[in-house]
N, CA, C and O atoms as a DFTB+ gen file, in Angstrom:
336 C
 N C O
     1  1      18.088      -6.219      29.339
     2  2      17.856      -7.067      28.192
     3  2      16.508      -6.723      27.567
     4  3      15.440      -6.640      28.173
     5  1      16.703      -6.549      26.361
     6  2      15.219      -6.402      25.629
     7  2      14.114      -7.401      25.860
     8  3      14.511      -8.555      26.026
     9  1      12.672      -7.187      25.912
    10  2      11.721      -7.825      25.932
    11  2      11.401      -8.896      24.668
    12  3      11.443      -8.493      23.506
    13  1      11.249      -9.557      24.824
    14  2      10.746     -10.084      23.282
    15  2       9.009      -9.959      23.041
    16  3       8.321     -10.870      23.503
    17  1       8.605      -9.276      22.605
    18  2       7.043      -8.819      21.428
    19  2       6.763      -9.595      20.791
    20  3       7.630     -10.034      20.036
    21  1       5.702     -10.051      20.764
    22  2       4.940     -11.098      19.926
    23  2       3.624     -10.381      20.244
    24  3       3.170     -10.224      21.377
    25  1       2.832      -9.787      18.598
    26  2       2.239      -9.490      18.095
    27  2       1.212     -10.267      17.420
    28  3       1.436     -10.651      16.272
    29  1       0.073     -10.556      18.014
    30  2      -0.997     -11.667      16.678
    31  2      -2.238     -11.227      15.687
    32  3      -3.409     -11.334      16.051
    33  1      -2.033     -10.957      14.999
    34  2      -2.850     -10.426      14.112
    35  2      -3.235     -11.009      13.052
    36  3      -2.511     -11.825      12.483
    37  1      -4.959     -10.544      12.427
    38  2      -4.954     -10.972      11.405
    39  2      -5.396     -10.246      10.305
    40  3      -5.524      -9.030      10.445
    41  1      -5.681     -10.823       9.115
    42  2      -5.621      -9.714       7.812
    43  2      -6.413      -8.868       7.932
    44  3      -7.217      -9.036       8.849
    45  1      -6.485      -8.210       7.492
    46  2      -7.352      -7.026       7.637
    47  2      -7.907      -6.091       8.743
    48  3      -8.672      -5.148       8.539
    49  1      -7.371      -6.519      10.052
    50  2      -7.977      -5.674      10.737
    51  2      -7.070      -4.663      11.497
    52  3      -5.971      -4.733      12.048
    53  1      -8.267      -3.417      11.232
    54  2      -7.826      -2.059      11.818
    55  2      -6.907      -1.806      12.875
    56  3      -5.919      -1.074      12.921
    57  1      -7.599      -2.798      13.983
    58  2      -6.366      -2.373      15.019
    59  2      -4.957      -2.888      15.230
    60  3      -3.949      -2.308      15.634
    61  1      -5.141      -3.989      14.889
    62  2      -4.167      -4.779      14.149
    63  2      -2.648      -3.591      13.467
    64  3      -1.470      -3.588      13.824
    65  1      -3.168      -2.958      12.698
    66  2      -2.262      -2.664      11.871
    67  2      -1.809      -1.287      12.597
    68  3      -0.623      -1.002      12.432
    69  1      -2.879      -0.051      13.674
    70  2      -2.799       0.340      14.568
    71  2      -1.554       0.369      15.297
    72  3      -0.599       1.144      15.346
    73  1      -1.977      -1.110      16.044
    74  2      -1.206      -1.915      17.308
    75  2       0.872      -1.722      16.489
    76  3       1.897      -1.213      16.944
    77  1       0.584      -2.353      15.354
    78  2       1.751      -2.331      14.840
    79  2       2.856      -0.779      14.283
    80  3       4.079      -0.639      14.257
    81  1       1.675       0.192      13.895
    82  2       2.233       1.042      13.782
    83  2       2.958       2.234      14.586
    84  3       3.824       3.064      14.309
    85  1       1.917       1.804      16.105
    86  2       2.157       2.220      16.935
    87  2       3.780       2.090      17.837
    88  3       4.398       2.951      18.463
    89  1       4.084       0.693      17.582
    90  2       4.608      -0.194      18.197
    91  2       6.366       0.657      17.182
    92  3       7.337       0.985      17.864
    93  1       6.371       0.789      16.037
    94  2       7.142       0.888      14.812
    95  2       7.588       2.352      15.306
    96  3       8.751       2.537      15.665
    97  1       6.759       3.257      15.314
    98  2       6.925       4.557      15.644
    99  2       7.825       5.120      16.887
   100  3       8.570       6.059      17.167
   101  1       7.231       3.852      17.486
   102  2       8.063       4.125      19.115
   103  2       9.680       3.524      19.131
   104  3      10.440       3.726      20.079
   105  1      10.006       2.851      18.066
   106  2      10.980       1.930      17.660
   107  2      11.228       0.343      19.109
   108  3      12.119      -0.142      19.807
   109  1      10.230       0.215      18.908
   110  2      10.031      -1.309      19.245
   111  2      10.158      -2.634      18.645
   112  3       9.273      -2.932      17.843
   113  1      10.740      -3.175      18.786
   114  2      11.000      -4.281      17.934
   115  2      10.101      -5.331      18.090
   116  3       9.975      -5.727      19.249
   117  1       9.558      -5.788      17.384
   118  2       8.161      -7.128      17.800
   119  2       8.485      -8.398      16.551
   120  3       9.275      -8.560      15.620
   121  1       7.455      -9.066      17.131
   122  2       7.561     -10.544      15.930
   123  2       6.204     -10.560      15.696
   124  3       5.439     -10.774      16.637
   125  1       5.605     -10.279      14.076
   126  2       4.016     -10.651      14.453
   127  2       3.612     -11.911      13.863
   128  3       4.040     -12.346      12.794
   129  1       2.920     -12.370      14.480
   130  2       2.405     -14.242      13.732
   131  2       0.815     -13.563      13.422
   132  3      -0.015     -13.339      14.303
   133  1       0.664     -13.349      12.213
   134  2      -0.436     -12.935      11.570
   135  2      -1.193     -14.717      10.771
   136  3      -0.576     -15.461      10.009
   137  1      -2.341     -14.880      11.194
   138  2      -3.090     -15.617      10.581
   139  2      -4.752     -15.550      10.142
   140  3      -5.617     -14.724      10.433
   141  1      -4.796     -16.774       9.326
   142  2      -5.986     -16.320       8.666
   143  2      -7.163     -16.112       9.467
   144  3      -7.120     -16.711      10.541
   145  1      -8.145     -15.473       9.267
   146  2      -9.237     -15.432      10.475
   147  2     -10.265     -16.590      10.435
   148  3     -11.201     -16.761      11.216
   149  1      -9.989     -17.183       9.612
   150  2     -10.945     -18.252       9.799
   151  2      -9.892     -19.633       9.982
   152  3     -10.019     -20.517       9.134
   153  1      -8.972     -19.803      10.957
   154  2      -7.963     -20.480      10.945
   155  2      -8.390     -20.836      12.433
   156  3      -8.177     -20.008      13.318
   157  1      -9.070     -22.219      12.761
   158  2      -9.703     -22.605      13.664
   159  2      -9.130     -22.942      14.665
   160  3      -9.685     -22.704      15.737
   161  1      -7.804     -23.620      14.651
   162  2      -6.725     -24.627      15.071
   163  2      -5.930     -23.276      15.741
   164  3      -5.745     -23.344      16.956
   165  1      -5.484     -22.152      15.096
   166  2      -4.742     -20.696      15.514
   167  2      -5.567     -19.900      16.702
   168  3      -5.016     -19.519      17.735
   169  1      -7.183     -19.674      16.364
   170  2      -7.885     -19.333      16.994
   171  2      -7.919     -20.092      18.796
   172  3      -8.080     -19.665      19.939
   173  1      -7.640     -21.514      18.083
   174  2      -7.721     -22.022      19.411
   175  2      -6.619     -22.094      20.499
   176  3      -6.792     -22.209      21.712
   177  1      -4.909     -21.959      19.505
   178  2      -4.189     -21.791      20.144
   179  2      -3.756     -20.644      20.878
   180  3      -3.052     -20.799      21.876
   181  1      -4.151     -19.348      20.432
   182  2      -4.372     -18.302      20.905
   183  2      -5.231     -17.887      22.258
   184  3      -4.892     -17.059      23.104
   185  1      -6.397     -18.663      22.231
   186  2      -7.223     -18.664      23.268
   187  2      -6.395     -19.222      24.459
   188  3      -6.475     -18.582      25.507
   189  1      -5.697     -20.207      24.441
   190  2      -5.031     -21.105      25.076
   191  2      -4.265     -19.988      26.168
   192  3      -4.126     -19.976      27.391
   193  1      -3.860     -19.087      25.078
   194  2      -2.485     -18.281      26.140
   195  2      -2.912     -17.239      26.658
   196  3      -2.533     -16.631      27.660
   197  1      -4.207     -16.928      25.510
   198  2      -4.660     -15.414      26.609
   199  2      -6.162     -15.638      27.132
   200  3      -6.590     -14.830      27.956
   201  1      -6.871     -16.540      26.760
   202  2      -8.159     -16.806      27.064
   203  2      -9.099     -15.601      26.509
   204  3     -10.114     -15.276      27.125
   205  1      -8.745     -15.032      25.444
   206  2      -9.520     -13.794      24.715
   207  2      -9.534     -14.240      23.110
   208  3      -8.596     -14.680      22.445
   209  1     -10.818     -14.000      22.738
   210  2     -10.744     -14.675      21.038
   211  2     -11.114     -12.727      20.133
   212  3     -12.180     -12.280      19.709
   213  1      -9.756     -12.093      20.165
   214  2      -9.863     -10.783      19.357
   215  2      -8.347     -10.952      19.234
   216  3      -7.504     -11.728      19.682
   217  1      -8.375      -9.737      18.320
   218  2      -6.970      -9.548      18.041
   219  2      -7.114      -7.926      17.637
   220  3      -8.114      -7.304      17.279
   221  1      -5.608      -7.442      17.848
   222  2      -4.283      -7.674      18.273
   223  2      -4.439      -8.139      19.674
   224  3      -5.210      -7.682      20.518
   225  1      -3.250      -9.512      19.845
   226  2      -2.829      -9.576      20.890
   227  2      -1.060      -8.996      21.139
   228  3      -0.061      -9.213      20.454
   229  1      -1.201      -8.372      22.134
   230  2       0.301      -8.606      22.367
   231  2       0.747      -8.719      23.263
   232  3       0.271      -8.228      24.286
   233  1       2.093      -9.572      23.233
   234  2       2.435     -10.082      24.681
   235  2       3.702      -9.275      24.645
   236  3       4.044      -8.579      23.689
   237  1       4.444      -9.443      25.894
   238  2       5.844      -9.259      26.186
   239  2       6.505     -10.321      27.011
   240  3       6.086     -10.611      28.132
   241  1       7.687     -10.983      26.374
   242  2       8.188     -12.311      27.300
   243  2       6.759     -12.696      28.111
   244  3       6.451     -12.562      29.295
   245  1       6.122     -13.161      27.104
   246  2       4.784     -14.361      27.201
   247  2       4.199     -13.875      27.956
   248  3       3.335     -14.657      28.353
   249  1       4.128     -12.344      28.755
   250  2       2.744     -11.782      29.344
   251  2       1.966     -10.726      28.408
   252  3       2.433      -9.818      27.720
   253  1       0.655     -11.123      28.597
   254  2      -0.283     -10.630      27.907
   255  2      -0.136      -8.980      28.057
   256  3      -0.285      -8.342      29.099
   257  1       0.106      -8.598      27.098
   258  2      -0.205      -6.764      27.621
   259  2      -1.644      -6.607      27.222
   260  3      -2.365      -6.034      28.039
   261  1      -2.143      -6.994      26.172
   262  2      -3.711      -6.726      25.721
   263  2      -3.611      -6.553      24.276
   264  3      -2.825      -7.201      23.586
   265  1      -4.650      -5.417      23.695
   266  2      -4.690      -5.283      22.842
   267  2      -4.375      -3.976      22.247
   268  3      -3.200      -3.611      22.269
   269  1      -5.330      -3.178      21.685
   270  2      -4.522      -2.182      21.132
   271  2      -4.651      -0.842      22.139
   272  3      -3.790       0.036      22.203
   273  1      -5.723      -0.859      22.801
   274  2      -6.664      -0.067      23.875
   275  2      -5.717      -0.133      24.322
   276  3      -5.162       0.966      24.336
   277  1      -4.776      -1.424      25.031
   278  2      -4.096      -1.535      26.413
   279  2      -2.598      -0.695      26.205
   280  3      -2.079       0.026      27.057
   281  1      -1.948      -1.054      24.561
   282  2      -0.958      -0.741      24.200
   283  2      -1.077       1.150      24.124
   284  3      -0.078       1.867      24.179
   285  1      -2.131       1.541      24.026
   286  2      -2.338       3.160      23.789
   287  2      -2.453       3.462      24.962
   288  3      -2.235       4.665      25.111
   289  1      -2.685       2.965      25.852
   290  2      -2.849       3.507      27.341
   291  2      -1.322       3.406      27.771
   292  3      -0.906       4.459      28.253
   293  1      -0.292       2.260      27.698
   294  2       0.617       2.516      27.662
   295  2       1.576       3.502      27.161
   296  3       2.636       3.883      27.657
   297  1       0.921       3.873      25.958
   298  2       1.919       4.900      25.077
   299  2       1.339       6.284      26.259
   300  3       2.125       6.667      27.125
   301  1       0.236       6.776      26.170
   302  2      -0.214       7.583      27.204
   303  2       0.327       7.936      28.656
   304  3       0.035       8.885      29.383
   305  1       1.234       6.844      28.859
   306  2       1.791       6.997      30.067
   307  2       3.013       7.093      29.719
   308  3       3.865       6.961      30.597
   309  1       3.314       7.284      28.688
   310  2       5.376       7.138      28.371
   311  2       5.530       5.547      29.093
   312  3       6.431       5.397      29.918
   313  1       4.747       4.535      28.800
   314  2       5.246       3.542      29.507
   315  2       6.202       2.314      28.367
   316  3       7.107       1.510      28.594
   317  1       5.545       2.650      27.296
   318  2       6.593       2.051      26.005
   319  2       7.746       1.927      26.186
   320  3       8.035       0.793      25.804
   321  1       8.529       2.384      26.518
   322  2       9.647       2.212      26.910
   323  2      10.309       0.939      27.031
   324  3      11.255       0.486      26.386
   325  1       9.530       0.363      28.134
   326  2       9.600      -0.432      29.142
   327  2       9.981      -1.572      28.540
   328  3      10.831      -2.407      28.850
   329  1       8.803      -1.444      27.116
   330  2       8.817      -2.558      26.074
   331  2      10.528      -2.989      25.398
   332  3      10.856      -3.972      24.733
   333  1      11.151      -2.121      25.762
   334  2      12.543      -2.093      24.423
   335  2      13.017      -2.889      25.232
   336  3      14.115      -3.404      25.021
């Protein structure tokens, strides 16, 4: 069964869009909840699940994989996969 991806990002940033393209290329399917960066209430709910205030986050079926560092170290290992 496929993983479900949830992607959090917000406007403008580099790795962010990175994380996603990366993710696209490999043909991964994700959901991203992109919000504003000064969105205090998001910030906080985010903290909640990963206890890290950056973004990209991404999870897989609600475990944290990291960020974009973590997701390229994955691709580095042919471990993407894993994600589908």
């Amino acid at each position: 069964m496929p993983k479900v991806i949830k992607v959090y990002t917000t406007n403008y940033c580099p790795y962010c869009m990175r994380a996603k393209a990366l993710l696209k290329q490999r043909g991964i399917t994700f959901t991203e909840i992109e919000f504003d960066i000064r969105d205090d209430a998001k910030w906080e709910e985010l903290y909640k699940l990963s206890k890290l205030k950056t973004v990209p986050q991404i999870f897989a079926d609600e475990t944290l994989i990291g960020g974009f560092a973590e997701l390229e170290r994955l691709d580095a290992k042919d471990q993407l996969a894993s994600l589908k």
